[in-house]
N, C-alpha and C positions, 0 to 999 in steps of 0.2 A: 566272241568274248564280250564281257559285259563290263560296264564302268560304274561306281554311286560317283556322284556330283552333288552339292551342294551349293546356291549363291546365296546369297544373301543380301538385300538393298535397301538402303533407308533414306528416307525422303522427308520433308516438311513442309505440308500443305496448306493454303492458305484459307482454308476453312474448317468449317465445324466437324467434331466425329461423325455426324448423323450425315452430312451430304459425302463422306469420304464412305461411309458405309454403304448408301445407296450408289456409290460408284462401282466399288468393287463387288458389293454382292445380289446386283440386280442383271436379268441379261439388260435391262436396258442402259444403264448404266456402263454396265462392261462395254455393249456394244460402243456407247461412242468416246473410249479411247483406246482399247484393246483391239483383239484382231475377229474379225467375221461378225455372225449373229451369233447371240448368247442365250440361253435359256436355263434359270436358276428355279430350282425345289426348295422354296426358303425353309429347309430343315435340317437339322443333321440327321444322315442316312437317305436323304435326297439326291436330286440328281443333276450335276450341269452337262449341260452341251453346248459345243461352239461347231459349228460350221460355218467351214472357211471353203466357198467357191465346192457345195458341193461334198465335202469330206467334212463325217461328221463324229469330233472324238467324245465321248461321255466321260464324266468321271462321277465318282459321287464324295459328297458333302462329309466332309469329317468331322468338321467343328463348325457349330454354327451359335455366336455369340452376338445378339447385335450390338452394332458401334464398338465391339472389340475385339472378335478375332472371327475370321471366316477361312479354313482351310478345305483345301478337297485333294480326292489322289486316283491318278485312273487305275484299273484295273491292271494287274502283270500280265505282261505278254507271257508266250512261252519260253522266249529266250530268257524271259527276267527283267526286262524293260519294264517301266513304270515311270510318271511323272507327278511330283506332288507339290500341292503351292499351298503356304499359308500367310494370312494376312495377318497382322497384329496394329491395330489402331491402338492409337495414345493422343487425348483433347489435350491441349498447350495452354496456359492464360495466354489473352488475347486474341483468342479465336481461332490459332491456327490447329495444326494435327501433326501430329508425327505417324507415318505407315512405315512400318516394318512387314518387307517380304522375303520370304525364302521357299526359293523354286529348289527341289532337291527332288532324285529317284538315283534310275540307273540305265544309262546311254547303252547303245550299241555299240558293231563294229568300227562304225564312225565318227566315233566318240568325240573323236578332239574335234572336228568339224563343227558335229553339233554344239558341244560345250561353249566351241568359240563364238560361234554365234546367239548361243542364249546369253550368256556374257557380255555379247556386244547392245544384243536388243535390250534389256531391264533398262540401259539409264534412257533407251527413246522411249519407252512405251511409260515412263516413270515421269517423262518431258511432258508429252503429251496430257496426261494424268492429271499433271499442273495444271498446263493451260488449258485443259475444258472446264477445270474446278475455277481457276483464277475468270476465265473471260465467260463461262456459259453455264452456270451454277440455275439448277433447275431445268434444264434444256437437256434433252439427250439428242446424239448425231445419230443419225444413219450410217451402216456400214456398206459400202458400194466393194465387190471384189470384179474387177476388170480385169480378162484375161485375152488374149489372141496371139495367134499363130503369128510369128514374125515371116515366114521361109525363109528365103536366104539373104532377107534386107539385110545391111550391117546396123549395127546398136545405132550408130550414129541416127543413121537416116530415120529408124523408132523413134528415139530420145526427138529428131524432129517433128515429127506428125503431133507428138507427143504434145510438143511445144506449142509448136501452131493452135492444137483443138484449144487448148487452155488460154490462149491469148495472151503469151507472153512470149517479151521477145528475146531475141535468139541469146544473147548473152544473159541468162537467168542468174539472177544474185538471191540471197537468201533474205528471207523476207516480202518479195514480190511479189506483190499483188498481181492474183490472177482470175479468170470471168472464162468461165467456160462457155463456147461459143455458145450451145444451148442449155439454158437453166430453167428448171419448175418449180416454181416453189408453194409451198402449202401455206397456209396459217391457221394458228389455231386456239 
């Protein structure tokens, strides 16, 4: 059995339409504060793709406005399933932006699961969003998806290696600074 869902999120970003555009409607962009690698058709009736670790969902381009609205929506499953996202930009005096997003389709059997978790994600992925636009404006991130098999470690003892590789120590507070044992870095 199938669910429609709708959220809805608004935010105030601390820069121009034009860098708020290139965030959400480039894969580059996307990539470094959303999830996986991104790949954008900048047209309406175009095509995005995010692959995440491997798994790759398409959808296509519904609206494509720049600096004001960029929406897309994947194709319906057989059950009825569907996910659709549209962006709406608004410039502010004084430089900043208003983005208005609304994630809307129609869930599965495990509806309330998923729900609660898209729910829960928008206000991190809307955090993040800030602070690449607030601290790295013209720079886009790399997306790293890191997976391994745990067997029958317990979380604890993960959550330690975890710790370790990143060089922080064992009591982690938010905000800590951390220096992965090994780093490469490029310049460019």
């Amino acid at each position: 059995m199938t669910h429609p869902f709708e959220i809805e999120q608004e935010t105030t970003l601390p820069t121009s339409p034009e860098q708020v555009w290139n965030a959400i409607a480039t894969g580059p962009g996307i990539d470094s504060w959303f999830m996986g690698r991104n790949e954008v058709e900048p047209r309406e009736g175009g095509v995005v793709a995010m692959d995440t670790g491997g798994h790759r969902e398409e959808a296509a381009v519904t609206a494509y406005e720049p600096g004001k609205r960029f929406a897309t929506r994947t194709a319906t499953a057989e059950d009825g399933r569907f996910m659709a996202f549209e962006y709406l930009i608004e410039g502010r005096d004084g430089g900043s932006t208003v983005l208005r997003v609304v994630h809307s389709g129609v869930l599965g059997d495990d509806w309330q699961d998923e729900y609660d978790a898209l729910r829960r994600g928008w206000p991190f992925h809307l955090h993040t969003l800030r602070e690449y636009l607030a601290h790295f404006p013209g720079r886009t991130g790399l997306p790293v998806f890191a997976m391994a098999p745990s067997g029958e470690q317990p979380a604890q003892e993960v959550r330690a290696a975890l710790t370790r590789a990143l060089s922080l120590p064992n009591s982690v507070a938010v905000g800590a600074p951390s220096r992965p044992a090994c780093r490469r870095w490029t310049a460019k």
